[in-house]
Structures are given as C-alpha cells and as structure tokens.
C-alpha positions in Angstrom: -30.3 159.6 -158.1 -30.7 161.4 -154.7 -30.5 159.9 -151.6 -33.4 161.1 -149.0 -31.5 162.5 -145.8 -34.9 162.2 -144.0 -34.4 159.4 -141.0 -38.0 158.3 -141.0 -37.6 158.2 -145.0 -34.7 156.1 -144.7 -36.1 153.8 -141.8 -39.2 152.8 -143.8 -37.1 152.1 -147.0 -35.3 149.5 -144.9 -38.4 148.3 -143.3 -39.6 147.6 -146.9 -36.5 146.5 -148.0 -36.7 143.6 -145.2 -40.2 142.5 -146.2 -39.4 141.9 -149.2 -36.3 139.8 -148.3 -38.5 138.2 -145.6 -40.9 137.6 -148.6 -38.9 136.0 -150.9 -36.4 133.9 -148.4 -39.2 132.6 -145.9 -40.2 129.5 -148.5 -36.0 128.1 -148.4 -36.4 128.8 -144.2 -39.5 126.9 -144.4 -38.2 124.1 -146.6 -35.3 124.2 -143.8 -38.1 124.0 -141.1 -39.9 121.1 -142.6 -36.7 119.4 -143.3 -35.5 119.5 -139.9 -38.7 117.9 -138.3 -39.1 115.7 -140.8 -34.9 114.3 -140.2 -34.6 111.7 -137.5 -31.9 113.0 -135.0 -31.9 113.1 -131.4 -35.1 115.3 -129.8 -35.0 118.8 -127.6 -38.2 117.6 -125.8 -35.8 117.4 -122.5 -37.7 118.6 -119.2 -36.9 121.7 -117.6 -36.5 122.8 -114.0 -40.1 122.4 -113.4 -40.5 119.0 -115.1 -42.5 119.6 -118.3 -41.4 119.6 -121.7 -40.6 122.6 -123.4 -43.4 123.9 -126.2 -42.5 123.7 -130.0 -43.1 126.2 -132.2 -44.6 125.3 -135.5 -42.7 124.9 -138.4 -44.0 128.2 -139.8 -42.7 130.1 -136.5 -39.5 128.5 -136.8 -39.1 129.0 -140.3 -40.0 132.6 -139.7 -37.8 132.4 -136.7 -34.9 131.5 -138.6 -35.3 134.2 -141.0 -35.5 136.7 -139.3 -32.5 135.7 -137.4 -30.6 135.4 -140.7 -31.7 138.7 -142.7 -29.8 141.4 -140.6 -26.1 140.3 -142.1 -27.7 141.5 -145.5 -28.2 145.1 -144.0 -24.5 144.9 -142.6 -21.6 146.5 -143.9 
C-alpha cells in the first residue's frame, strides 16, 4: 500500500479520519453531557464582572464540545 505524498491528499484523509471518530464517540460525550447536568453538584451560574450569569451551552454543544477537545491525542504521536 502507497502512501499519497500529496499535503491536500493527506489533510483530507485526516479531516475524514476525525469525522468519523467525531461520529462514533459524540453519543459517550453526550451520555457524559447529559450525565453531568443531570448530577447534583455545586452550579457555575456565578456572575461575572458585569453582574449577569454566564450562558450555558446545551448539552449537545457541550457534548460536542468535549469531543472535540478530546479527539486530537488520537492524531498524536
């Protein structure tokens, strides 16, 4: 098997390549996601500087959020 020496080749591979991690890891993120707001613990609703509470993403956005954070160590090394 040949490897393509073609950058733009190689950069798309990887781009598919983290899709379909993305894909297939986003339901545990999003049981994560749902787990977390669902577990009583103390709340990050503190007010800022300018008095209001911070917004929350929804738990899609975080799940998402946290999967994308966590998918680059698989590219590593």
């Amino acid at each position: 098997m040949q490897r393509s020496l073609n950058p733009v080749s190689r950069l798309h591979q990887d781009a598919v390549q983290f899709r379909i991690i993305l894909a297939t890891t986003y339901p545990f993120f999003l049981a994560a996601a749902l787990a977390q707001r669902v577990a009583p613990g103390p709340r990050d609703a503190r007010p800022g500087r300018d008095g209001l509470a911070p917004r929350r993403r929804s738990v899609f956005a975080e799940a998402r959020a946290m999967a994308v954070s966590a998918i680059p160590f698989v590219f590593m090394g």
